[in-house]
C-alpha positions in Angstrom: 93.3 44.6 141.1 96.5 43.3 140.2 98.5 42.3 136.4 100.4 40.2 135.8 102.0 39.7 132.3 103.1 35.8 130.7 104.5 34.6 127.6 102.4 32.0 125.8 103.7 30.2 122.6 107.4 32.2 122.2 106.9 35.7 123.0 103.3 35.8 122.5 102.1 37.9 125.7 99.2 37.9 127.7 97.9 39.9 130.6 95.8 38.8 133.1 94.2 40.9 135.7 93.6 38.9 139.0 91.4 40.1 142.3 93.6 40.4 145.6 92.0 37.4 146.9 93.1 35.4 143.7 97.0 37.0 144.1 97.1 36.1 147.5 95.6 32.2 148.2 96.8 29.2 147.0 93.6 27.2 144.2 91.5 26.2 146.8 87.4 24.6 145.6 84.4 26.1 147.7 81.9 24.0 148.3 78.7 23.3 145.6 76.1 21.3 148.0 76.1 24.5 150.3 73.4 26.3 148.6 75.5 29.1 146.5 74.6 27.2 143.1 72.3 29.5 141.6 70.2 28.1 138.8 68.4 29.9 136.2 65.3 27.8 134.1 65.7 28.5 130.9 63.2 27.7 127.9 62.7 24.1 125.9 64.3 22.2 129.3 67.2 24.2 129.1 69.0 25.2 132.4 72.1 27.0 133.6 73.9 27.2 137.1 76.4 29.8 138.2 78.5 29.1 141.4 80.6 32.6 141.8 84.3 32.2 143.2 84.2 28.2 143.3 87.8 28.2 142.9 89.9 30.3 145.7 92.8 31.5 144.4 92.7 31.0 140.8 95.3 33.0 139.3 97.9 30.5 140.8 96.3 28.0 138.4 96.3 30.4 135.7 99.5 31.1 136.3 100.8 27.4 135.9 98.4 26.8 133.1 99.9 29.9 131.1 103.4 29.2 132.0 105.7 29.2 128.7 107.0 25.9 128.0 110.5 25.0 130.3 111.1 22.3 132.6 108.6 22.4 135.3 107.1 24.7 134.2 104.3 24.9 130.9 102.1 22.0 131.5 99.3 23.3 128.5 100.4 23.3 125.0 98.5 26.2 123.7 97.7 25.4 120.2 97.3 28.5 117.5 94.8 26.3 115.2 93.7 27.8 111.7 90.2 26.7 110.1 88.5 26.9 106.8 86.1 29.6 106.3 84.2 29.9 103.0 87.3 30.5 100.1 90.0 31.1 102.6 91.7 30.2 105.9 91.2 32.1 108.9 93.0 32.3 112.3 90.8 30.5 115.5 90.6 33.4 117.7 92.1 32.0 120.9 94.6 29.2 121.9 93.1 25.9 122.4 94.1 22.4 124.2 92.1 19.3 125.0 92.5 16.3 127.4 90.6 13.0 126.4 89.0 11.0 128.2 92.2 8.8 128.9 94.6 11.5 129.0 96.0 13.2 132.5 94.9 16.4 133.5 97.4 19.2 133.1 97.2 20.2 137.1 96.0 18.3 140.1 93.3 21.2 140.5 91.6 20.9 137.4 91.2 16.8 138.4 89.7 17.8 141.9 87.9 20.2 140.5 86.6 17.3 137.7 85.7 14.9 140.9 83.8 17.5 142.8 81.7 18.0 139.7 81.3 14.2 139.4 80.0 14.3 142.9 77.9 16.8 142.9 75.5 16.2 139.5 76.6 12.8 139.0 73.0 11.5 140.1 71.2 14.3 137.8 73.9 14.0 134.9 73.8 9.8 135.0 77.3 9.9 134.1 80.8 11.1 135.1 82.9 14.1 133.1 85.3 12.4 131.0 86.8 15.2 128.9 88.3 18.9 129.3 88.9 21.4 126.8 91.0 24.5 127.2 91.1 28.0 125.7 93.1 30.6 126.3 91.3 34.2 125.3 94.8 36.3 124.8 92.6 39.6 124.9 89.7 41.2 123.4 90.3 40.4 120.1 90.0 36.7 121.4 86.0 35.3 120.7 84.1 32.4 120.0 80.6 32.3 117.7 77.3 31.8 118.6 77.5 27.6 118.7 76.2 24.9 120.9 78.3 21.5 121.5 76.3 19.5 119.5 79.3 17.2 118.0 78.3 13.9 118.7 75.4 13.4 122.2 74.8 17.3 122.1 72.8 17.5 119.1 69.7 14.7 120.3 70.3 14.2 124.4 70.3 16.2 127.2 73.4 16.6 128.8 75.8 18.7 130.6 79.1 21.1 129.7 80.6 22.8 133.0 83.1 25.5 132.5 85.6 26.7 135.2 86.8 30.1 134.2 90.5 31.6 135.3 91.3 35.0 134.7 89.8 37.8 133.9 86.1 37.9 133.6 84.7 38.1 130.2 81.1 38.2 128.7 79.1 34.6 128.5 76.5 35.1 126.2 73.4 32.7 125.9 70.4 33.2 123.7 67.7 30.7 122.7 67.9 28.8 119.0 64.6 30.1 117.5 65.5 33.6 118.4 62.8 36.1 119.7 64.9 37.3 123.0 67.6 39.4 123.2 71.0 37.5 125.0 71.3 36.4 128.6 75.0 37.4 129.9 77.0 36.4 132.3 80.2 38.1 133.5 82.6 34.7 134.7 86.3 34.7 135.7 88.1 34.5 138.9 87.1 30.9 139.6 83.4 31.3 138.7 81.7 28.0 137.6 79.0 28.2 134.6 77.0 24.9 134.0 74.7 24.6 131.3 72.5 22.0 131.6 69.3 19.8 130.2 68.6 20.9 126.6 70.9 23.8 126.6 73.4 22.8 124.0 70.7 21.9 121.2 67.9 24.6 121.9 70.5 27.6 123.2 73.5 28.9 121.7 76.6 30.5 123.6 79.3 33.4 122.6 81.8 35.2 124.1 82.3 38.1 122.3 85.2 40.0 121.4 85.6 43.6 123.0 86.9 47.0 122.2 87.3 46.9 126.3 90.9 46.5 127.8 90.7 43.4 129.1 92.9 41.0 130.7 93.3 37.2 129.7 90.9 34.6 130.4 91.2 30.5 130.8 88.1 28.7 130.4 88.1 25.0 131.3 84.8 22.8 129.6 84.4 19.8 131.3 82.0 17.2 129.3 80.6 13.8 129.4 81.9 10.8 126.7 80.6 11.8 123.6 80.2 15.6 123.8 81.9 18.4 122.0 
């Protein structure tokens, strides 16, 4: 294991803690039609698929992707948002971008990465990928609630969210609406692809929990259809 240490958003520092294999290779995709998609049946018509190590070499991207701002270099704006929160204003515990459905990737990797999806549940989705948001999980203090995307298509149609995750692996936690079982987790980073599928965003809820652990940063890229957030 090797760490490597950036600067996002002036002087704000971040560690992330990449394999050997993700030091060494230049972002290269696997393949997804090859049999090592894994999918799980969930309840309700719910689904998720986990294809470890899709993306060789992922801490080159999450290198460029983390870069401070400077010429040539810083291609994300990070964004520190704030939110409302019952009688006060709280800090959003992570960094946050997102590209539009008109708007140009940030690295040529993420829009290969966007077509191979296209091509590869384009038939059982119905439609392309059109948007991608980013977080940036600083450390273990960095989280997001139990939520599904259900702005918008999410909250009455099936659909799709696929997340490519850079960086350190961190906890994925998914459990169903109703309750009544305790959380399904899954451990993604170093180019791991998580899709969850069918139902999944109106009947199961996702978290990634924050951690007493000593843990490196993470990047998680959500790719979704028009109309999902």
């Amino acid at each position: 294991m090797i760490e490597h240490a950036f600067d996002i958003l002036t002087g704000m520092s971040v560690t992330v803690q990449e394999s050997l294999l993700d030091a060494c290779d230049e972002p290269a995709l696997g393949r997804l039609d090859d049999g090592s998609v894994r999918r799980t049946k969930l309840t309700r018509g719910a689904w998720v698929d986990v294809r470890h190590g899709w993306l060789a070499g992922a801490g080159a991207l999450f290198a460029r992707l983390a870069a401070p701002p400077g010429p040539g270099t810083g291609a994300v704006p990070w964004r520190a948002e704030k939110r409302q929160m019952y009688d006060r204003v709280v800090a959003v515990p992570r960094l946050l971008c997102f590209y539009g459905e008109d708007e140009p990737l940030p690295d040529p990797v993420l829009a290969a990465a966007r077509q191979a999806l296209d091509a590869y549940y384009g038939a059982e989705l119905g439609e392309p990928f059109r948007t991608a948001g980013l977080c940036l999980y600083r450390d273990g203090r960095d989280s997001v609630a139990w939520h599904g995307d259900t702005t918008g298509r999410g909250s009455r149609e099936d659909t799709m969210v696929a997340i490519l995750s850079l960086g350190t692996p961190r906890a994925l936690l998914l459990r169903p609406r109703e309750g009544g079982s305790r959380p399904l987790r899954y451990e993604v980073g170093h180019g791991d692809l998580l899709v969850m599928g069918g139902s999944c965003q109106r009947t199961w809820e996702h978290a990634v929990p924050k951690t007493a652990q000593p843990v490196g940063a993470r990047i998680s890229v959500q790719f979704r259809p028009r109309g999902v957030r």
